[in-house]
C-alpha positions as CSV (number, residue, x, y, z in Angstrom):
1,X,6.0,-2.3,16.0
2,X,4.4,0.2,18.5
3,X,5.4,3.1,16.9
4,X,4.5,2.7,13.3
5,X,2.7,6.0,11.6
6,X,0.2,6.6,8.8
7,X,1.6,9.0,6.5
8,X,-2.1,11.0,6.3
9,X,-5.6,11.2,5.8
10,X,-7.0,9.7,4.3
11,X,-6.8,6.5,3.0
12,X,-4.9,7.0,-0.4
13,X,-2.3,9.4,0.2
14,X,-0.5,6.1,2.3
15,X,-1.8,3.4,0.1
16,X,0.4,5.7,-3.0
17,X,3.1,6.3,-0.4
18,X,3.9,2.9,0.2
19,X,4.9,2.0,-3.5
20,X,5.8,5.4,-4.8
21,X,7.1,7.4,-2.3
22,X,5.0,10.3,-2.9
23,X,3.4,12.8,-0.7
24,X,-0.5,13.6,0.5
25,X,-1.6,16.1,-2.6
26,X,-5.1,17.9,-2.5
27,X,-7.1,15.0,-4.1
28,X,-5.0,12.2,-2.9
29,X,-6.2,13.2,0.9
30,X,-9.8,13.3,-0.1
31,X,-9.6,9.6,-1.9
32,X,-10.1,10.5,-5.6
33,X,-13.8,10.7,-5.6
34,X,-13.1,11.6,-9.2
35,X,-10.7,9.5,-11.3
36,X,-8.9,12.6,-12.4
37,X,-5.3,12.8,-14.7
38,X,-2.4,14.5,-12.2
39,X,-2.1,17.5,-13.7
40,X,2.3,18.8,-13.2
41,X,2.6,22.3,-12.5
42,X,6.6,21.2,-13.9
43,X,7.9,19.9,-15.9
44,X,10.3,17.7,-13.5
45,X,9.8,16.1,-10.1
46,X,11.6,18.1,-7.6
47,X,14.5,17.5,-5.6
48,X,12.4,15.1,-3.3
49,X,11.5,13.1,-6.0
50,X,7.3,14.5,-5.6
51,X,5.2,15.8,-8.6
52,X,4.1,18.9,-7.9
53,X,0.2,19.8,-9.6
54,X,-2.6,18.3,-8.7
55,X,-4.8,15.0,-9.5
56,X,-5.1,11.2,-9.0
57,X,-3.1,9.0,-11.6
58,X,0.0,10.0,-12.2
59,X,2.1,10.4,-15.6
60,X,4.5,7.6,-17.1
61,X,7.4,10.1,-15.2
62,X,6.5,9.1,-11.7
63,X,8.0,5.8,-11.1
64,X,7.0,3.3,-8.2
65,X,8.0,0.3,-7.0
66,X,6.5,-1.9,-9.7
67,X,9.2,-0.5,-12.1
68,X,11.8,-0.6,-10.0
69,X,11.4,-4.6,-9.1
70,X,10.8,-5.3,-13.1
71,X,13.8,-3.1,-13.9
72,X,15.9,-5.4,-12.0
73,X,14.3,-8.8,-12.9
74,X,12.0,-9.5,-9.9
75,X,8.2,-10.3,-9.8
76,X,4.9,-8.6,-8.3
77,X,1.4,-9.1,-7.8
78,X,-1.0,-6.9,-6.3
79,X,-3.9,-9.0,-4.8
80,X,-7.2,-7.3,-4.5
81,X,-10.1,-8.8,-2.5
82,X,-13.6,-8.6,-4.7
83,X,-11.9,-7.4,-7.4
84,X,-14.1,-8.5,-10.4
85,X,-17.0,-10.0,-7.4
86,X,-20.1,-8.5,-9.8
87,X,-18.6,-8.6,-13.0
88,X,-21.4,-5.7,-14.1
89,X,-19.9,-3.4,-11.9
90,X,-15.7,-3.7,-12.5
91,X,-13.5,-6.3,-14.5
92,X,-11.6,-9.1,-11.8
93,X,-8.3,-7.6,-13.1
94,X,-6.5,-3.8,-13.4
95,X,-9.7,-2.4,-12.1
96,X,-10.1,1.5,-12.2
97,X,-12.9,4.0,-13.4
98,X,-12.5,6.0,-16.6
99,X,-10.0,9.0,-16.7
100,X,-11.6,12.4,-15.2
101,X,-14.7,10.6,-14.5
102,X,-16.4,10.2,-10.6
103,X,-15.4,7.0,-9.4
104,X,-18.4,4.5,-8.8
105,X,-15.8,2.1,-7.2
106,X,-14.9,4.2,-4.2
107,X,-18.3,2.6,-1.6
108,X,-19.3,-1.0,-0.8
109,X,-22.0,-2.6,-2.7
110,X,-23.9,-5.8,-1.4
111,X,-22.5,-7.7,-3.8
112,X,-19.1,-6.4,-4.2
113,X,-16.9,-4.7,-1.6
114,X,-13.7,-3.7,-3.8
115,X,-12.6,0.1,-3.0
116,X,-10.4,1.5,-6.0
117,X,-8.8,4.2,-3.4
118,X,-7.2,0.9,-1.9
119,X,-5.2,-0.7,-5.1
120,X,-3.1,2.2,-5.7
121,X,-1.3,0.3,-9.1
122,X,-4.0,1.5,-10.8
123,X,-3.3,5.7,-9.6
124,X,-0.6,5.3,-12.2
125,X,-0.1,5.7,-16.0
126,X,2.8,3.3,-16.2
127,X,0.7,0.7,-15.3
128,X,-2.4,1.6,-15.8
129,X,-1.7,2.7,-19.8
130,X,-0.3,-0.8,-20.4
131,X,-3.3,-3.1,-20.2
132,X,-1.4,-5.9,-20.4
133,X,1.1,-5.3,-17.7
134,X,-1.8,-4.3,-15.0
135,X,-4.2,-7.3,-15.9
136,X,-1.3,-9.7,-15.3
137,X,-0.3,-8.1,-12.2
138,X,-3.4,-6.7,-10.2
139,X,-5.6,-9.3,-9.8
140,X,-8.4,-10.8,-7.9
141,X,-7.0,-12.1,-4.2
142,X,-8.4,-15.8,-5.0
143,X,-5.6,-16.3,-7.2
144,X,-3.0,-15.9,-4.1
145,X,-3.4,-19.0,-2.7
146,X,-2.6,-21.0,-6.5
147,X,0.6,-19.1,-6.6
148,X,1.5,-19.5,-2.6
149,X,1.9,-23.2,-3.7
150,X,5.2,-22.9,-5.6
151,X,8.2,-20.9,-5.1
152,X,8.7,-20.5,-8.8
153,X,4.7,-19.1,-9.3
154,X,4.9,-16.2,-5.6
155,X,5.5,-13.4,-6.7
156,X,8.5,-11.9,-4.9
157,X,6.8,-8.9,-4.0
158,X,2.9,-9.4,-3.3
159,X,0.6,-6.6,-2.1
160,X,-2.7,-7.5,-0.6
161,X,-5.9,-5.5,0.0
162,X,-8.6,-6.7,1.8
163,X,-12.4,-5.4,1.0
164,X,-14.3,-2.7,2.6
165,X,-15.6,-5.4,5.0
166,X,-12.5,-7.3,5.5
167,X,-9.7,-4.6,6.2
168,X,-12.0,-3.0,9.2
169,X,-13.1,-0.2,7.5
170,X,-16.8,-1.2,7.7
171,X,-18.7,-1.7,10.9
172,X,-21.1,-3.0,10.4
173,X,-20.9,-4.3,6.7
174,X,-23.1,-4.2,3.9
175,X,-23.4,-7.8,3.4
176,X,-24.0,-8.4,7.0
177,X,-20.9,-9.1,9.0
178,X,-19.9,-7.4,11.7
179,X,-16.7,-5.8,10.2
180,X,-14.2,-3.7,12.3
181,X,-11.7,-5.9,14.4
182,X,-14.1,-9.0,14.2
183,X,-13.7,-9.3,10.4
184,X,-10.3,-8.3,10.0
185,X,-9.3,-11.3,12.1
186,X,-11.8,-13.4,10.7
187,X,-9.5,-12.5,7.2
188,X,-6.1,-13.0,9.1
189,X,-7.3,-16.3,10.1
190,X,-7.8,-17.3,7.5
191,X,-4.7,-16.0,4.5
192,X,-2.2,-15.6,7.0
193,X,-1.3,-19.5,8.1
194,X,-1.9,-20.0,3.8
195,X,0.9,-17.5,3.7
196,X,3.5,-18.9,6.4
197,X,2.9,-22.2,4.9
198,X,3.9,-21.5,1.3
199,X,7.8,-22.0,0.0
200,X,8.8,-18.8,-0.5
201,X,8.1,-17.6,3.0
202,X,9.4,-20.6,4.7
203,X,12.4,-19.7,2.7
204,X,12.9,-16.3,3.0
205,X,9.5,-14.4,4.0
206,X,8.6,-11.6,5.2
207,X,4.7,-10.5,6.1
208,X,3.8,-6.7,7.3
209,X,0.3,-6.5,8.3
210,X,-0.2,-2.7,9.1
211,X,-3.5,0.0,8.3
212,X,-3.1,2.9,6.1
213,X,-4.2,5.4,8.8
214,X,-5.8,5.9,12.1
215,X,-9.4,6.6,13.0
216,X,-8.4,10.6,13.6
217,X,-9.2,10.3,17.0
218,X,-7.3,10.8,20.3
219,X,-3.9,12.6,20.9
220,X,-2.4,9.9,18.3
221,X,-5.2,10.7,15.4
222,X,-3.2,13.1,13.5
223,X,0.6,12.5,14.7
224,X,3.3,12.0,12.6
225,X,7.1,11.0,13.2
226,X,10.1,10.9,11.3
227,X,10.3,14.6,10.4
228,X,7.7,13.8,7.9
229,X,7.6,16.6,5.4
230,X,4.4,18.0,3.4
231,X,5.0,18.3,-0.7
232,X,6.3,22.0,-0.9
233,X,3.3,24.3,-1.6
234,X,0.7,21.7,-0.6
235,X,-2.5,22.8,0.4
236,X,-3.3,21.1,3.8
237,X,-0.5,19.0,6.0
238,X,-0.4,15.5,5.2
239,X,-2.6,14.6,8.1
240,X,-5.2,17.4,7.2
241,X,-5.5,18.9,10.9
242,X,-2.2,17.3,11.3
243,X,1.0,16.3,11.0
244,X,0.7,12.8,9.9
245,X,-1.6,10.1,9.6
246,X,-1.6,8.8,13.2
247,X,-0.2,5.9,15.1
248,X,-1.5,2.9,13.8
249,X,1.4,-0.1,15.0
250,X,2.6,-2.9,12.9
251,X,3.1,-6.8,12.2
252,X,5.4,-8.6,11.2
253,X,6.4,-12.4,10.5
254,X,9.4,-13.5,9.1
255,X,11.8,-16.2,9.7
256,X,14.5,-14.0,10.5
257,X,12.5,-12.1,13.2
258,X,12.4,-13.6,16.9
259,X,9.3,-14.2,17.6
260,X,7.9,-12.2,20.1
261,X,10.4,-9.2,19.9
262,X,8.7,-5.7,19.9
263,X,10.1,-2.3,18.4
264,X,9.9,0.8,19.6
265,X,11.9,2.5,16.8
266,X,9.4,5.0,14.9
267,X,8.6,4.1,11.3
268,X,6.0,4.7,8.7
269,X,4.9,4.3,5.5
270,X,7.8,5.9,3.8
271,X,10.3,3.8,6.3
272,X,8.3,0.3,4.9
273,X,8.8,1.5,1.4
274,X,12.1,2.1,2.2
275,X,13.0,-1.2,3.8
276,X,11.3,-3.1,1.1
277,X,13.6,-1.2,-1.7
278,X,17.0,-1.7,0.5
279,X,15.9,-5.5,0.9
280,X,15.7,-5.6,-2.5
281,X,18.9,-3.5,-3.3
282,X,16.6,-0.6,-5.0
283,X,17.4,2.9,-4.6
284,X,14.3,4.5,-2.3
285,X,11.8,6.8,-4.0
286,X,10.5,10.0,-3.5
287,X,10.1,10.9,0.3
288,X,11.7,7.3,1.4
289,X,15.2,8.5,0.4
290,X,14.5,11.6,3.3
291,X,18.2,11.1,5.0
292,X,16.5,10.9,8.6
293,X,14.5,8.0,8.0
294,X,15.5,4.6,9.3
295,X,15.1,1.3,7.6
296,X,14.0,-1.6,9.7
297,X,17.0,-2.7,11.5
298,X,18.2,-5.3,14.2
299,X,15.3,-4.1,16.2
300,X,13.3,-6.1,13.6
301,X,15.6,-8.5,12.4
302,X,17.4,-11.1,14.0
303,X,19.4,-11.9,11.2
304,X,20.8,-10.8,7.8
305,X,17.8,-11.4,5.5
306,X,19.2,-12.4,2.3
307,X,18.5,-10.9,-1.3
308,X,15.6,-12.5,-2.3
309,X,16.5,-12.4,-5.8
310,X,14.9,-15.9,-6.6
């Protein structure tokens, strides 16, 4: 996809926009340096399906994606890289800081390069409040590759973040590596053939490998498309000094995409959150039911995908 956007700036605002729907708030856009409770300003969410106030983890009213797929009897796993790496520092499952505290998991360490403003399950109190639920379902990314093996143990929905190192954001890394593009393919080289391998996607897979946002440089920095809308009475535009979060492209694999073919139908965050809901036959949330936005279409697809209702 050559015309895939980021949402905003910076990194969380897309990572929550791409299982909740919701738009770039004050904190959200600076990455929650403080674990702080979303304060509403209403009592409802409005017409667009956003919570208006201000914060980081939102209340049990807010629903994502998570609660959508359990509601109708599917399964998902969020897969974390480092998650749990120095055991001193955060737990290897449902890893977050205390409520309305800083958040010592935001920056790399040499022994652990888990970023909590990447795992957005955990910016939410219907997940976060039930420890249960979120240990079983946000784990450590070594476990992947156990439950790639059967169809009955994959999760139908899986969500994977790389570390600070791994997903580019570093350059060079603490540990050592080089990080940027050099690292991120060293990690795509390495989960992505464990991935097209396994059952389920030989069955009926599908694998986006996209950024949350650009580097905020160029003409393409701080673009936007899809008559992407700010949350009414937000402080800044959901790219800061822009629009959007800029151009960033997209991946995907799936047996029912040619390989080779090439989009250039505009989509972002809110269009992926949308596709994955209408795959699933799950009403879209928040800003992904905005009636301009397209789903991915026969410009991605060369077939029907099936429901994957496994």
């Amino acid at each position: 996809m050559r015309r895939y956007y980021a949402i905003g700036h910076y990194s969380l605002a897309n990572y929550i926009a791409l299982i909740s729907g919701q738009g770039p708030n004050e904190a959200t856009q600076e990455d929650c340096v403080s674990f702080d409770d979303f304060r509403m300003s209403g009592a409802e969410l409005d017409a667009d399906g956003q919570a208006h106030g201000i914060g980081c983890v939102y209340p049990k009213s807010v629903p994502t994606l998570p609660d959508q797929l359990e509601a109708a009897g599917l399964s998902w796993r969020a897969y974390m890289e480092d998650m749990g790496r120095n055991p001193t520092r955060e737990p290897a499952v449902c890893a977050h800081a205390p409520l309305d505290r800083t958040d010592p998991l935001i920056e790399a360490t040499a022994r652990d390069q888990y970023a909590s403003k990447h795992n957005p399950f955990v910016y939410f109190h219907a997940i976060i409040d039930d420890p249960a639920r979120c240990n079983a379902h946000v784990v450590n990314l070594e476990r992947l590759a156990r439950d790639l093996k059967r169809l009955a143990t994959t999760p139908n929905y899986v969500f994977i973040t790389p570390n600070l190192c791994h997903d580019g954001h570093d350059a060079p890394c603490i540990d050592g590596e080089p990080g940027g593009l050099a690292s991120i393919d060293a990690f795509l080289r390495r989960w992505v053939p464990l991935i097209t391998a396994a059952p389920a996607f030989r069955r009926d897979g599908l694998l986006i490998i996209t950024f949350d946002e650009s580097d905020g440089a160029g003409i393409d920095g701080f673009s936007a498309c899809c008559a992407e809308r700010p949350v009414d009475g937000a402080r800044y535009p959901p790219g800061l000094a822009g629009p959007g979060g800029g151009l960033i492209g997209a991946v995907l694999l799936s047996p029912f995409i040619k390989p080779g073919a090439v989009s250039d139908v505009p989509y972002n965050h809110y269009s992926l959150l949308r596709s994955v809901e209408s795959i699933f036959r799950l009403a879209p949330l928040g800003f992904a039911a905005a009636p301009q936005l397209e789903t991915f279409g026969a410009d991605v697809f060369a077939a029907d995908a099936p429901n994957p209702k496994r």
